[in-house]
N, C-alpha and C positions, 0 to 999 in steps of 0.2 A: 886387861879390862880395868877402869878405873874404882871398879864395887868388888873389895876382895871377900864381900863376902859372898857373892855370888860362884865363885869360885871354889871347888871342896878340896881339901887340904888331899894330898894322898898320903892311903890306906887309914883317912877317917871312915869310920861307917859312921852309914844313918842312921837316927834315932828311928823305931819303929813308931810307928803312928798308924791312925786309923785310915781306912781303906776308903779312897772318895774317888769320884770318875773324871771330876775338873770340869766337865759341864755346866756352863751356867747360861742362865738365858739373859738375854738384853734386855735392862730396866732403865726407869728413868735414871738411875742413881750414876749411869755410868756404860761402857761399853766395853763388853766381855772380852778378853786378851788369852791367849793362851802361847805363852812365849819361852822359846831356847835358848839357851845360853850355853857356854863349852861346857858345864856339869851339870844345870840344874834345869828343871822346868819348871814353869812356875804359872798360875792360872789367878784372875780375879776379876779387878773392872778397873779402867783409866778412864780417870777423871777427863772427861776431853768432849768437846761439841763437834758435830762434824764428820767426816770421814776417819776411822783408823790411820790410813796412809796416811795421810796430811799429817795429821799428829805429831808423827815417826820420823815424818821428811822435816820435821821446825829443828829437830834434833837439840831439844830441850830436855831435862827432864822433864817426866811425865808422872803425875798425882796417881796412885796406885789405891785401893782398897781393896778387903776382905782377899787377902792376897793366902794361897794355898802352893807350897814347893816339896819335889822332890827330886833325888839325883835322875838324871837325863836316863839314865841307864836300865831304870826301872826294878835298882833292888830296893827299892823302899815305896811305900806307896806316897798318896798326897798328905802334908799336913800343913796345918794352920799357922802362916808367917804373921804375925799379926805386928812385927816390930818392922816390915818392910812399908815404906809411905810413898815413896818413890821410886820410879826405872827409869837409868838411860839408857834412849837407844840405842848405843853404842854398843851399850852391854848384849842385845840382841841378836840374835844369828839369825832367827828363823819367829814367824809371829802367825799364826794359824786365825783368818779370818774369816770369820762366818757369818750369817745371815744376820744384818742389824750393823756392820762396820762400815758399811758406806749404803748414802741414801739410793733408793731407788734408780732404775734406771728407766725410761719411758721404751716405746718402741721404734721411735725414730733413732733414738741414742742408742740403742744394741745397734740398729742396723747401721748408722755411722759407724758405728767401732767396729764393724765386723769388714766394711768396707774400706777403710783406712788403714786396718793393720792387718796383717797375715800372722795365721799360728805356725811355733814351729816348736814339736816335740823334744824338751831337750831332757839330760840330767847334768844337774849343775853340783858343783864340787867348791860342800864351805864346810869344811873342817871343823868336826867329826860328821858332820850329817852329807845324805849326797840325797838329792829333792829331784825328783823324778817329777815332769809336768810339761804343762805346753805354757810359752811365753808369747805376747801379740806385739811384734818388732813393723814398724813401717816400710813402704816398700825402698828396697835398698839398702837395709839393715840387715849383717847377719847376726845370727846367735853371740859370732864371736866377739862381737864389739858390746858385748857386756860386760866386757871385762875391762871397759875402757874407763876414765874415768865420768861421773855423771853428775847433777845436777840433783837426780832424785836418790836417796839414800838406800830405800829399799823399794825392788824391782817383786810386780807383783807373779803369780806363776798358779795357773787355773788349773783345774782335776791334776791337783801335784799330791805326793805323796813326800814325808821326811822321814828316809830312811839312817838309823844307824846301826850298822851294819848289817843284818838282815834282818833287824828288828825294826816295826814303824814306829815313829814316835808323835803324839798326842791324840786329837780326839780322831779317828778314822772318818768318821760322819762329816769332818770338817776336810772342803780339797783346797779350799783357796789359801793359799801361804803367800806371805811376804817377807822376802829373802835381802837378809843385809850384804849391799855391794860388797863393803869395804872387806867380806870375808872371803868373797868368793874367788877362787883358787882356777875354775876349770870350768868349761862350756862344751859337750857335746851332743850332738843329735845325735836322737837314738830314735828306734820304732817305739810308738807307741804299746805296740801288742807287747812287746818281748822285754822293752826296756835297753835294747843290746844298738849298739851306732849304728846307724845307717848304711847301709849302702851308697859308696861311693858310683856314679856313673863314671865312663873314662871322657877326660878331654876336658877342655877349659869351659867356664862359663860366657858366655858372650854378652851379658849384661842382662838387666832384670832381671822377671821372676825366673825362678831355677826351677825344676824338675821338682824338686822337694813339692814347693810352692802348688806348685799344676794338678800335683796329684792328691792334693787333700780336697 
């Protein structure tokens, strides 16, 4: 990553610091971030007009304030980065998006999106995190060509959870994540209920929607 201080040296420990939740609500001043990196998480506001993705996808640095970090890992709690002014995205793994990071949607436009793209249950694999959720691919799209290479930088992923290793990591109250491509290692469908792959049907698929597809 090109920000080594985003990165924690090993067998540094953390400085202890005061205990904060990283919660913060959307103001004018900016629009609330809550982002992964390979060791750190770090919460504040990006300076930015617009939707979150858009942002993310300019693959600029991004104006940072009232910036709050701790290791990913969760032995230290949050404290106050106040010498951090900017993030690039690159630096990013995973960016937890919640209510205020893109404008509204009307009720035509849910119903376009819901009829244009199909969900499909995946967990996806970016190292150290594995992000459990549902992705909306077009029809003729599978899962697996996410791995391909893309145009949009970070691929968004609805009632997702970021798992590292059986521990969640950020705000739980927040599902919507968006996941940087360039990390991502691994695509499988799984059940929703269980988290565990799918069941395979036997025999080839004959074109369109698949089985998966039919039964949600």
């Amino acid at each position: 990553m090109p920000f080594d201080f985003l990165r924690r040296k090993k067998g540094e420990d953390a400085k202890p610091a005061e205990t904060g939740t990283g919660r913060r609500l959307y103001t004018a001043r900016g629009i609330a971030f809550d982002g992964l990196t390979e060791e750190w998480r770090l919460t504040g506001l990006m300076q930015i007009e617009g939707r979150l993705s858009d942002a993310l996808n300019k693959r600029h640095a991004v104006p940072i304030t009232e910036v709050r970090w701790a290791p990913v890992d969760g032995s230290a709690p949050l404290t106050d980065a106040p010498g951090l002014r900017s993030i690039d995205p690159y630096d990013l793994i995973v960016v937890l998006a919640g209510e205020g990071s893109q404008p509204p949607l009307t009720d035509e436009e849910r119903a376009a999106f819901k009829v244009h793209k199909i969900p499909y249950d995946v967990a996806l694999e970016v190292p150290p995190f594995r992000i459990f959720g549902t992705v909306y691919l077009y029809p003729g799209s599978e899962p697996d060509r996410l791995l391909d290479r893309a145009t949009e930088m970070f691929l968004p992923v609805t009632e997702a959870a970021a798992m590292l290793g059986e521990r969640q990591v950020g705000d739980p109250e927040v599902d919507t994540l968006l996941v940087n491509r360039f990390y991502l290692r691994g695509v499988t469908q799984v059940d929703k209920r269980t988290r565990e792959p799918a069941p395979k049907l036997p025999g080839q698929p004959l074109g369109g929607i698949s089985w998966q597809d039919r039964s949600r």
